[in-house]
C-alpha positions in Angstrom: -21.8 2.7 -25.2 -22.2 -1.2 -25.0 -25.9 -2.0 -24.2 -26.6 -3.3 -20.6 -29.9 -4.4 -18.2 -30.8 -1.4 -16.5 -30.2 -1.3 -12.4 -32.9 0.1 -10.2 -31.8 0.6 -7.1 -34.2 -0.4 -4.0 -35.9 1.8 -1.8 -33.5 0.2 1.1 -30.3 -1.6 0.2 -30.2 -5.1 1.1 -27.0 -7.5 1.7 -26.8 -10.3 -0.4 -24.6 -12.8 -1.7 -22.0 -11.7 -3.9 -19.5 -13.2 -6.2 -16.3 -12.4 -7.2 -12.5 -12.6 -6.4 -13.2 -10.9 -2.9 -16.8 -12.2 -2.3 -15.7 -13.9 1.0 -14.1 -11.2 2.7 -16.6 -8.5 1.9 -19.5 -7.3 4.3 -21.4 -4.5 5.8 -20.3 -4.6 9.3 -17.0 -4.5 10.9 -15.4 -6.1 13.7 -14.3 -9.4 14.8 -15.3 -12.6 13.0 -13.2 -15.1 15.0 -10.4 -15.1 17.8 -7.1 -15.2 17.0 -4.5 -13.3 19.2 -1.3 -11.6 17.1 2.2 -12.6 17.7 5.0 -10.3 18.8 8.4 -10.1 18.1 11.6 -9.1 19.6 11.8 -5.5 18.1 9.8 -2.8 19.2 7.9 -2.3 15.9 5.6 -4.9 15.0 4.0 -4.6 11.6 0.7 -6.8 10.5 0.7 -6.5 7.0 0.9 -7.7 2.7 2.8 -6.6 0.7 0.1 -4.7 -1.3 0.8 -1.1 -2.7 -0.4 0.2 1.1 1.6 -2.6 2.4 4.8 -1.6 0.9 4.8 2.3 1.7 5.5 1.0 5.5 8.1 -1.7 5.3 9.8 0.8 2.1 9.7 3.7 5.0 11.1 1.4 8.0 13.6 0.1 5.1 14.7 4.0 4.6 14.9 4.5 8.3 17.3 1.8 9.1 19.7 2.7 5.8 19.6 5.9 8.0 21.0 4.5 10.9 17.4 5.0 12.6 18.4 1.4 14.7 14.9 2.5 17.0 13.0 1.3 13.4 13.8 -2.4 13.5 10.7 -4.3 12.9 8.9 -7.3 12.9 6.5 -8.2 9.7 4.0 -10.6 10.3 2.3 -11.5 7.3 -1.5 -10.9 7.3 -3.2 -12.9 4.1 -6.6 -11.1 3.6 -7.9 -13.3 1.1 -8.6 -15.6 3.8 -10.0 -13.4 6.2 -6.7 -12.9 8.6 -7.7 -9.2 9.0 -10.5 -10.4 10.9 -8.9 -11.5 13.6 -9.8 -10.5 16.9 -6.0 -9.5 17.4 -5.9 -7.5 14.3 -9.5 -6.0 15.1 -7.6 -4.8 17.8 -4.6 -2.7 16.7 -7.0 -1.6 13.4 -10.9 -1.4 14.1 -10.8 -0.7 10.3 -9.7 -4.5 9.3 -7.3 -3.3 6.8 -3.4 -4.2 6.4 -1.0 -2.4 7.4 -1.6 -2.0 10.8 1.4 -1.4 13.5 2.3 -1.6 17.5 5.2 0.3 18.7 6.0 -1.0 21.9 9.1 1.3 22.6 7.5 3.2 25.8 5.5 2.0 28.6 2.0 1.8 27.3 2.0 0.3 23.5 0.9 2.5 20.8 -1.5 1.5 18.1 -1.0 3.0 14.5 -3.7 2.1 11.7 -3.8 3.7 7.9 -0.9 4.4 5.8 -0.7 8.3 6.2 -1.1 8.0 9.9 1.9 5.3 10.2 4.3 7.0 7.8 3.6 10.6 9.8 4.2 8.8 13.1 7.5 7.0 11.7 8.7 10.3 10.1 7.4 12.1 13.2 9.3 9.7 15.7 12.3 9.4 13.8 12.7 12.9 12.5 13.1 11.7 8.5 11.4 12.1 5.5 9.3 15.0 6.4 10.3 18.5 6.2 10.7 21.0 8.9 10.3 23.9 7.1 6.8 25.4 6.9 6.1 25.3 3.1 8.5 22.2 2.3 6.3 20.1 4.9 2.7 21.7 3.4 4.0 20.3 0.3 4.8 17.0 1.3 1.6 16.5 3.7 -0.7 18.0 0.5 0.9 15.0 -1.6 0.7 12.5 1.1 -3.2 13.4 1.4 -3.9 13.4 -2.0 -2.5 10.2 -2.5 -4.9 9.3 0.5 -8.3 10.4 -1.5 -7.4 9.2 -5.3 -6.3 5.8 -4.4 -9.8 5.2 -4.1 -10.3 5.9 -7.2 -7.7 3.7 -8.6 -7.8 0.9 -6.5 -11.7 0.2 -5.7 -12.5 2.3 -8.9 -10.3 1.6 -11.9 -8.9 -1.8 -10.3 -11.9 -3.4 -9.4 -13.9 -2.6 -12.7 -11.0 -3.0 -14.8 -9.9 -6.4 -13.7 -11.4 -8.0 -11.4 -15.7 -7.3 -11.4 -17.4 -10.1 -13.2 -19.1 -8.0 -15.3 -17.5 -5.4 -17.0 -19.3 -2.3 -17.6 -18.1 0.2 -19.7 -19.8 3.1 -18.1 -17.8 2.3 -14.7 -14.5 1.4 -16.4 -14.6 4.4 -18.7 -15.5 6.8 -15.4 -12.6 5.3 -13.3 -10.1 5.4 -16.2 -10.9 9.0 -17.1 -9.9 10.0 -13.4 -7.0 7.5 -13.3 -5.3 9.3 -16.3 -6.1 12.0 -15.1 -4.3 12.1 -11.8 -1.3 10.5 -13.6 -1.6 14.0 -15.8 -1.3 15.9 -12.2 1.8 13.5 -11.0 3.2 13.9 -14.5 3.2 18.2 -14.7 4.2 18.2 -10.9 7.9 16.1 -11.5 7.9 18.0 -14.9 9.1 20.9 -12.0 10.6 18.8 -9.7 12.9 15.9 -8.4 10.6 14.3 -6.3 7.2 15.4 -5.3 8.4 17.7 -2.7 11.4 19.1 -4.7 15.0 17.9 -4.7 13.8 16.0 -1.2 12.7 12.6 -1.2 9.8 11.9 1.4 7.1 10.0 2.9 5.0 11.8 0.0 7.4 9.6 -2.8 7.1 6.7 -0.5 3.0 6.8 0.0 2.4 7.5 -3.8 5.1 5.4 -5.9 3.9 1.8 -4.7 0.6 3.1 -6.6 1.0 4.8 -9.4 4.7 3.7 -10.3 3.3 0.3 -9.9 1.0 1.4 -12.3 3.3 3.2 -14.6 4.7 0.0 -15.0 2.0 -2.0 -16.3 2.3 -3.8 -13.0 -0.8 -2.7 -11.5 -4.3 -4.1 -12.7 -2.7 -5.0 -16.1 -4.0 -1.9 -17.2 -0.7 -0.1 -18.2 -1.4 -0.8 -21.7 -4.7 0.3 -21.7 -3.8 3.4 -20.3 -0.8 4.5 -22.6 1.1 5.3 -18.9 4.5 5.4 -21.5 3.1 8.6 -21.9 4.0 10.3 -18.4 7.6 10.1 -19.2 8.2 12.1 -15.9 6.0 9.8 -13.9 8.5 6.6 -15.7 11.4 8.6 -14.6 10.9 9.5 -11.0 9.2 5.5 -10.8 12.8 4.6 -12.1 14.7 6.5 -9.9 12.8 5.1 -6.4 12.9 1.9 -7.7 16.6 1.8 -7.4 17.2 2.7 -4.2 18.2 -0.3 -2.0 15.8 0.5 1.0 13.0 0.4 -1.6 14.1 -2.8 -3.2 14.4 -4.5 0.4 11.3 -2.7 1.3 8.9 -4.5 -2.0 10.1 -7.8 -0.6 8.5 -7.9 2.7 5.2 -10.0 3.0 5.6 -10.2 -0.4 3.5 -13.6 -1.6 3.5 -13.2 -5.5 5.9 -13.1 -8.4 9.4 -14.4 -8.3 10.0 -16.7 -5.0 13.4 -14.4 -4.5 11.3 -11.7 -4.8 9.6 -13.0 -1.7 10.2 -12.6 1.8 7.0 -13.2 3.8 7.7 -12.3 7.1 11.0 -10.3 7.9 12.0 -10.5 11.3 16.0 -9.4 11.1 18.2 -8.0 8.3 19.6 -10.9 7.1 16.3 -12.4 6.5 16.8 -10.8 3.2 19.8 -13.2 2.3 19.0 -16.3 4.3 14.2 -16.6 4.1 13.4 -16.0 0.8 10.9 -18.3 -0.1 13.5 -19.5 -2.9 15.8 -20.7 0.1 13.6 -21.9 2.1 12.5 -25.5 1.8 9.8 -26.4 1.6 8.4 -23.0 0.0 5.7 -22.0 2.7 
């Protein structure tokens, strides 16, 4: 193990400046940092978001809802940019205490509903709309065990294996090692489970597919952290085919392009506020690019 100047932690940890790609927008303390109301749109869903892995599971899931016919689960997307401190927002502080994207309003009812972490919108949606989870005792067990452990190892991915990987300053084998170990190792438990199965939950595609393939198919990809490479993922060949098979579903592929501000401009469709946004504001249509 590489050699390294040993860390003793204080008696009482104290906040100080850090440096980093997300130095600015991390602290100890939540709430507000500045007032700034959110707009609303015409539909009765309105989604503050980026089109981040978490991102994605919700505008994938409202995408699924309307190939459905689900007309109830039109939306507006308001893009939220987090690297400059959008989330902070009084507004968004509002709907999600939390200060992390997505965060949703459904404003179908009388008295608006506030909807904040990805497993808690994609229940609600399936919940409201009567899609995506199962009925049936065992079948819906199965799907909200996958959706939950999605829920506690992204942790481990994202702020674990992500952030030591590829973006700390420092890299530290100890940390990247630890994380990588556990990453691999979930893939291993995603690999043996569609060994047996379809999708996660069995021939059924659900909210479980939908909360855990903008993660780890990302990933499988080599499109996550750059760390595909690193982590032989060609070697969960059921993990590349069930990432395959989501990937080309049309809901999904409309679903990755909302409050999407990286990669291709056509692959980019920051705010979505109708269906034919899709054809007409991509930000390769749309001059000047904004």
């Amino acid at each position: 193990m590489s050699s390294s100047t040993e860390y003793t932690p204080p008696k009482v940890w104290v906040n100080k400046p850090m440096e980093g790609r997300f130095a600015a927008i991390n602290r100890p303390t939540a709430g507000a940092t500045h007032d700034k109301e959110l707009p609303i749109g015409k539909h009765p869903l309105q989604l503050y978001s980026l089109g981040t892995p978490n991102g994605v599971k919700v505008t994938v899931m409202l995408e699924e809802l309307l190939a459905l016919g689900h007309s109830g689960a039109e939306y507006d997307a308001w893009l939220i940019r987090i690297g400059e401190g959008q989330q902070f927002g009084s507004g968004f502080v509002a709907v999600n205490p939390n200060s992390k994207i997505p965060a949703m309003m459904d404003r179908s009812g009388p008295t608006p509903i506030r909807v904040f972490e990805t497993g808690a919108i994609l229940m609600y949606l399936a919940e409201k709309f009567g899609a995506f989870l199962p009925a049936e005792a065992a079948k819906r067990a199965e799907c909200l065990s996958w959706l939950f452990w999605q829920m506690g190892s992204a942790p481990y991915l994202g702020g674990g294996f992500g952030h030591f990987y590829a973006y700390a300053l420092t890299k530290i084998e100890y940390a990247i090692d630890r994380f990588a170990m556990e990453t691999k190792r979930q893939l291993d438990v995603l690999d043996r489970r569609l060994a047996e199965t379809e999708f996660l939950v069995g021939a059924d595609y659900t909210i479980a597919d939908m909360a855990v393939w903008p993660w780890y198919g990302a990933l499988a990809k080599g499109l996550l952290y750059g760390g595909g490479e690193f982590l032989s993922v060609q070697d969960y060949k059921n993990v590349q085919r069930w990432t395959d098979t989501i990937a080309a579903r049309p809901a999904v592929k409309r679903g990755r392009m909302v409050n999407r501000v990286q990669g291709e401009l056509s692959s980019q469709l920051h705010e979505r506020h109708d269906a034919s946004d899709f054809e007409t504001k991509t930000q390769d249509k749309l001059t000047p690019a904004t």
